[in-house]
C-alpha positions in Angstrom: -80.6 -8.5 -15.8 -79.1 -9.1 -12.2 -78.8 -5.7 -11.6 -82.8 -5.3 -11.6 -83.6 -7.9 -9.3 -81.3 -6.3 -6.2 -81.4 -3.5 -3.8 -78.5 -1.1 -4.7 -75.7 -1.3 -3.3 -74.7 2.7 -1.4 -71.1 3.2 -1.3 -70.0 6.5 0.9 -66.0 7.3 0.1 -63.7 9.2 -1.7 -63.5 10.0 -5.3 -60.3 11.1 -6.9 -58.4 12.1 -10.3 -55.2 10.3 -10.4 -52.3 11.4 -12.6 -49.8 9.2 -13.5 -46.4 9.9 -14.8 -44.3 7.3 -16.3 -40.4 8.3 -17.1 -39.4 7.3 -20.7 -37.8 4.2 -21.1 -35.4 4.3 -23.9 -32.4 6.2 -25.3 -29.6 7.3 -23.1 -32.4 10.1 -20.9 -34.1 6.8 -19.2 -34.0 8.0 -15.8 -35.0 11.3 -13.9 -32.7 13.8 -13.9 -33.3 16.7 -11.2 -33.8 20.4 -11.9 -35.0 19.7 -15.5 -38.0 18.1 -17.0 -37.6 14.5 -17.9 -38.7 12.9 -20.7 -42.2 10.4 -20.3 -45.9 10.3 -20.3 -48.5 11.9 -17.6 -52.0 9.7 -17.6 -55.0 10.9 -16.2 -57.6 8.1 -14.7 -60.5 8.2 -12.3 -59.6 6.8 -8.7 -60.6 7.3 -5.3 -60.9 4.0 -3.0 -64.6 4.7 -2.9 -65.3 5.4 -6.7 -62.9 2.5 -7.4 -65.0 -0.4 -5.2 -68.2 1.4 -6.7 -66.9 0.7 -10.2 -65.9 -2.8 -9.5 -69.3 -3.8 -8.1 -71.3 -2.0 -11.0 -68.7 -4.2 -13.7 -69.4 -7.4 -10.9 -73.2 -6.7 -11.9 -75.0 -5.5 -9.0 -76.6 -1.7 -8.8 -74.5 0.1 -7.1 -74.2 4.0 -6.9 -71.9 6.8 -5.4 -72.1 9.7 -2.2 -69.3 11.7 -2.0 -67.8 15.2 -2.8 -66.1 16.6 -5.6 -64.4 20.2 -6.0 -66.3 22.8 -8.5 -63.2 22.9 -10.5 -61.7 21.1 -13.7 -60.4 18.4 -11.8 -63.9 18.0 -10.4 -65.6 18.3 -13.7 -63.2 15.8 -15.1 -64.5 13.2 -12.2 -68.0 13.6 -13.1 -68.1 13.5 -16.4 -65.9 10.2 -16.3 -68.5 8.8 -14.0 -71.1 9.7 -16.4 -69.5 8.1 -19.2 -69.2 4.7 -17.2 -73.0 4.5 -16.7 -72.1 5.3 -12.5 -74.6 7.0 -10.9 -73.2 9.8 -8.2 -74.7 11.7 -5.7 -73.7 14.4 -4.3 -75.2 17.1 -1.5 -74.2 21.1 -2.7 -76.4 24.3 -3.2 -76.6 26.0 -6.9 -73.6 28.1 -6.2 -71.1 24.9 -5.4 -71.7 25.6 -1.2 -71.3 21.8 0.4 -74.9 21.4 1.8 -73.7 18.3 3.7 -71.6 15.7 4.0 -70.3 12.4 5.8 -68.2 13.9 8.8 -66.5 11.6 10.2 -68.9 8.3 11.6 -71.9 10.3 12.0 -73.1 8.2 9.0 -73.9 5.5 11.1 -76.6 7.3 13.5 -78.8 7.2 11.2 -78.7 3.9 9.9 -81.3 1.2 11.1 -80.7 -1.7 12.6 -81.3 -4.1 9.9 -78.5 -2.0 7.1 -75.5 -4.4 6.8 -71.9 -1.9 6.5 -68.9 -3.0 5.2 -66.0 -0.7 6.3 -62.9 -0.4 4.0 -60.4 1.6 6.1 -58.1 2.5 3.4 -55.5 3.7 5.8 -54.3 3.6 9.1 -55.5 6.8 10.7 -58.8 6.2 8.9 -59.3 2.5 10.2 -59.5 4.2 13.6 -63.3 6.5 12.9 -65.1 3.4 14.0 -63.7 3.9 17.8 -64.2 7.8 17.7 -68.0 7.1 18.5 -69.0 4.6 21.2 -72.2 3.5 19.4 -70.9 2.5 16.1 -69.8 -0.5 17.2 -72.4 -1.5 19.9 -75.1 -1.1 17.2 -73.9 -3.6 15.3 -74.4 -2.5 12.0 -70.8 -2.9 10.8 -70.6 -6.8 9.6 -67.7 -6.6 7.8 -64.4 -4.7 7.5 -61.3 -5.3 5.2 -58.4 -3.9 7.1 -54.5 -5.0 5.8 -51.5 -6.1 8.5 -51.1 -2.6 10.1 -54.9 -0.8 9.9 -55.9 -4.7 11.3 -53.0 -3.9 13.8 -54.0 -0.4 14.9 -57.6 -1.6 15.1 -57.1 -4.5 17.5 -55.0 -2.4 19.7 -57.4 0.6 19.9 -60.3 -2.5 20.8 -57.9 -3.5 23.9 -57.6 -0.1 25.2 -61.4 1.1 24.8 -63.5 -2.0 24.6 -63.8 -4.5 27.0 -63.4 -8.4 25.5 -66.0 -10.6 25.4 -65.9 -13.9 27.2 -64.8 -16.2 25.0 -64.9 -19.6 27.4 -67.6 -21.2 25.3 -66.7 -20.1 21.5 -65.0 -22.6 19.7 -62.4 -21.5 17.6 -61.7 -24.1 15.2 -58.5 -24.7 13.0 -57.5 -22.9 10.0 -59.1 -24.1 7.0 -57.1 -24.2 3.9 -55.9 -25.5 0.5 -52.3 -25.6 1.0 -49.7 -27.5 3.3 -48.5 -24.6 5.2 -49.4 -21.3 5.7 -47.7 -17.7 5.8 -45.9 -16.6 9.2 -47.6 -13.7 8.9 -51.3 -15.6 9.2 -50.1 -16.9 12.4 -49.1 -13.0 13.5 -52.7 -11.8 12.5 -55.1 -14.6 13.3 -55.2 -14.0 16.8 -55.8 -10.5 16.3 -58.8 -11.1 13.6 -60.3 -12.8 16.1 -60.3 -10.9 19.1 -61.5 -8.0 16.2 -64.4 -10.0 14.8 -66.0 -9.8 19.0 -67.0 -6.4 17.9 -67.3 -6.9 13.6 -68.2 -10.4 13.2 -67.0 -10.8 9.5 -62.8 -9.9 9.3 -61.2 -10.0 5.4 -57.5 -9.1 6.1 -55.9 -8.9 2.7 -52.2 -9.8 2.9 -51.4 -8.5 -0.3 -49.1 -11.2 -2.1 -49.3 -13.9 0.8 -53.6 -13.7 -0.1 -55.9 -12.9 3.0 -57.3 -14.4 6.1 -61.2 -15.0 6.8 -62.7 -14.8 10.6 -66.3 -15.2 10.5 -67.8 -15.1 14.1 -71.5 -16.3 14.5 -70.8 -16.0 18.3 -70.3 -20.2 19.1 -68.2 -20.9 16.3 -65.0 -19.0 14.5 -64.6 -19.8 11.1 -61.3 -19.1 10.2 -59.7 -19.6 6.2 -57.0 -18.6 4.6 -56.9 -17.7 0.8 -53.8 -18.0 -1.1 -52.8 -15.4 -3.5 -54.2 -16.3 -7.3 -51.0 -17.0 -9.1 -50.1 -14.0 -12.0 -47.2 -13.6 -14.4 -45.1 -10.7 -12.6 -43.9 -9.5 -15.9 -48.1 -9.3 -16.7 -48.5 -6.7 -13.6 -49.1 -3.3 -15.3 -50.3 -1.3 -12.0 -50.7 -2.5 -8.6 -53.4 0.7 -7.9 -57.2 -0.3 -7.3 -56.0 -4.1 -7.2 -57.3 -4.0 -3.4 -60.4 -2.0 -4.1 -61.6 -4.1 -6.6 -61.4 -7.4 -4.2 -63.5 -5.1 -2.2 -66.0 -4.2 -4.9 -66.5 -7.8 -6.3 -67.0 -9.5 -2.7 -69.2 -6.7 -2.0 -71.5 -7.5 -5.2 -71.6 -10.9 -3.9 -72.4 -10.2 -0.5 -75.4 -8.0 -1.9 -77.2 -11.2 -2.7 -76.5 -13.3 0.1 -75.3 -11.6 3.0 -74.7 -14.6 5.9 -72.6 -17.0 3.5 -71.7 -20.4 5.0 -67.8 -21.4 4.6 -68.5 -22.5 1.2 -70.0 -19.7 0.1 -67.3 -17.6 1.6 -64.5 -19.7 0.0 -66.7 -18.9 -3.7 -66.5 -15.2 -3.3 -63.1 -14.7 -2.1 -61.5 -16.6 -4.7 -64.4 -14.6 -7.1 -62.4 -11.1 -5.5 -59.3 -12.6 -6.0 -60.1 -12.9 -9.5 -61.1 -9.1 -9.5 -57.8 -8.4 -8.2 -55.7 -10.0 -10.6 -57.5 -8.6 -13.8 -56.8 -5.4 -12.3 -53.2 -6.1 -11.9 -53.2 -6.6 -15.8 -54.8 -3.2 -16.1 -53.4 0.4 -16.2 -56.6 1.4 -14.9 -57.8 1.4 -11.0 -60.2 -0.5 -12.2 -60.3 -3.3 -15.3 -62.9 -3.2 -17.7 -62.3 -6.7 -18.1 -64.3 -7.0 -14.6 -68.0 -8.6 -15.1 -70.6 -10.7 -14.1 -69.3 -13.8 -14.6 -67.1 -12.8 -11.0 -70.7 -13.4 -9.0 -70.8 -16.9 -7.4 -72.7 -19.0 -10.1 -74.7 -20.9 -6.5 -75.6 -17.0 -5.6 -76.7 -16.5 -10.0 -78.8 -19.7 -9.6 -80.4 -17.8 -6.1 -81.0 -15.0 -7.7 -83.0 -16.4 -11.1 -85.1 -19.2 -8.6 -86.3 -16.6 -6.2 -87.3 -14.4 -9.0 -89.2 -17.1 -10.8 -90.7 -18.2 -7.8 -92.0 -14.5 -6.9 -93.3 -14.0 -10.7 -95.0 -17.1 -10.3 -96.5 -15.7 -7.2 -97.1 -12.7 -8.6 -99.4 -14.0 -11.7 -101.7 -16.3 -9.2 -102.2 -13.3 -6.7 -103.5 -11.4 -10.3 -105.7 -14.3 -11.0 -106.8 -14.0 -7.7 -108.1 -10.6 -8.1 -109.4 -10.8 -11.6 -113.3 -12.0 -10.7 -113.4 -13.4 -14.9 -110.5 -16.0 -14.4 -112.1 -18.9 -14.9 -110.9 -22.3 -13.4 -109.3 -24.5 -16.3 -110.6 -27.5 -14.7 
C-alpha cells in the first residue's frame, strides 16, 4: 500500500554474487588443511552494497529500484534472475550484443541531477568515500544531504575537506551537546564528533556507524548542530550468523524512511535510526546480506500516520475537484 503512494526511491551501486565457504565443523578434519581440499559447504547469495540497501528499502516498504552493471556471464545471469525472483526491479544500460552503452563513471552522476534531488552517499570504502572531492561541483551544488561513512572513510573524508575546501565560518553556529540515552559515551564518539561536524559544513546530514559502539548523528541546518549518539541495539552474540549486509541494510531502512520525510526534526531522526538499527540486527540473525525478516513495520509509525493523512486528504481533494467539473452534481442542500 505504501509503496504506491511514494516516489521511488533510485539507487546507483554495485551488485555482486557472493560465495561463501564455510569449513566443516566436526570430526577430527575441522580445520583447513593447505594443499588439499577441505571438507565444508560453498553458498551462493546475491550481494553488492548497492543491491543490498536496494533490497532492504524494497522489504522497509518503499519503491525502490536498481542502476547498475552486471557481466553477460553465468554469474551475471545468476544476479538477475535472483533479482527477478525478489520482485526488484533493475535497470541496466547495454546494446543487444552485451556492449555497456553507458554507465556511472565516477561522479559524473551528479551533473545531471537538479537542484531539488536529495543524494545519500554510502562510501562503502575508503578509496571510494573520496569521488565526491574528485569533482569541485558535487559538493557546491548541494545535492548530497546525507552520507554514511564509518571511523576511517569519515576520517579520509574530513582530511581531504581540510586540504581542498575552505571551512566555513562557524562564529555564529551553535553547536549544542551530545544528545543521548546513556550516562557515558564511547571514546571513540569524542574522536569523531569533531570531525562529523566540520564534514556536515559541506553534507549537512553525517550518520557515522561505529559498528558495535552504534553511530553518531550531525545534522547541520546552518545555526544549529544537532548532534546524537545511538547505542548499539543489544543481540545475543551466539545469535550472530553473518555480520555481511548488516551495514547496508541500516542504510536501506533509514533511506525508506527518509523517502517520506526528508528534513526530520531530532525526534524523527532518533525514530529512524533506532528503526535502522533494527534492520541491522535482524540481518545479523541472517545468513543472507539481507533478512527476509526486514518489513514495513521498520518505517516510523509518525512517518505511516503522514503518509495515510496526506493521502486521504488529497483523495478528498480529488473527489470535490470531480464534482467541480461534473455540471449534473447537484447541491445536497
Amino acid at each position: 500500500m505504501i509503496s504506491r503512494l511514494l516516489k521511488p526511491l533510485a539507487v546507483v551501486g554495485g551488485v555482486a554474487l557472493d560465495i561463501t565457504g564455510t569449513i566443516q565443523a566436526s570430526g577430527s578434519r575441522s580445520r583447513s588443511v593447505l594443499h588439499t581440499s577441505t571438507p565444508g559447504k560453498v553458498k551462493q547469495s546475491l550481494g553488492g552494497v548497492g543491491r543490498n540497501v536496494c533490497e532492504a528499502s524494497m522489504r522497509t516498504g518503499v519503491p525502490s529500484f536498481m542502476v547498475s552493471m552486471t557481466g553477460q556471464d553465468l554469474a551475471g545471469a545468476t544476479i538477475r534472475e535472483g533479482m527477478h525472483l525478489l520482485g526488484m526491479v533493475y535497470n541496466a544500460l547495454h546494446t543487444g550484443d552485451g556492449q555497456l552503452v553507458a554507465a556511472v563513471a565516477d561522479m559524473d552522476i551528479f551533473d545531471s541531477l537538479e537542484s531539488s534531488t536529495a543524494i545519500f552517499f554510502e562510501p562503502t570504502s575508503v578509496p571510494k568515500s573520496l569521488k565526491v572531492f574528485e569533482h569541485e561541483d558535487v559538493l557546491s551544488s548541494g545535492v548530497v544531504n546525507y552520507v554514511s561513512p564509518n571511523q576511517y572513510e569519515l576520517e579520509a573524508m574530513v582530511e581531504t575537506a581540510r586540504r581542498q575546501r575552505p571551512a566555513v565560518n562557524h562564529s555564529k553556529i551553535n553547536i549544542g551537546n551530545i544528545v543521548t540515552a546513556t550516562m557515558t559515551t564511547p571514546d571513540i564518539v569524542e574522536k569523531v564528533l569533531p570531525m562529523a561536524h566540520y564534514l556536515s559544513q559541506f553534507v549537512p546530514n553525517i550518520v557515522t556507524k561505529l559498528g558495535e559502539y552504534g553511530c553518531l548523528l550531525v545534522s547541520n541546518n546552518k545555526s544549529h548542530v544537532h548532534t546524537q549518539y545511538f547505542p548499539p541495539e543489544i543481540i545475543d552474540p551466539t545469535a550472530i550468523k553473518s555480520v555481511t549486509g548488516a551495514g547496508d541494510c541500516f542504510v536501506g531502512t533509514l533511506l525508506a524512511n527518509l523517502l517520506i520525510l526528508d528534513k526530520p526534526s531530532p525526534t524523527r531522526w532518533a525514530e529512524m535510526i533506532q528503526q535502522s538499527q533494527k534492520s541491522s540486527i535482524l540481518t545479523l540473525q541472517s545468513d543472507l546480506a539481507v533478512s527476509v525478516a526486514i518489513s514495513q513495520e521498520l518505517l516510523d509509525i509518525f512517518l505511516l500516520v503522514l503518509v495515510f493523512a496526506f493521502t486521504f486528504a488529497s483523495v478528498i481533494a480529488v473527489v470535490r475537484v470531480l464534482q467541480d467539473l461534473n455540471p449534473n452534481t447537484k447541491d445536497s442542500n
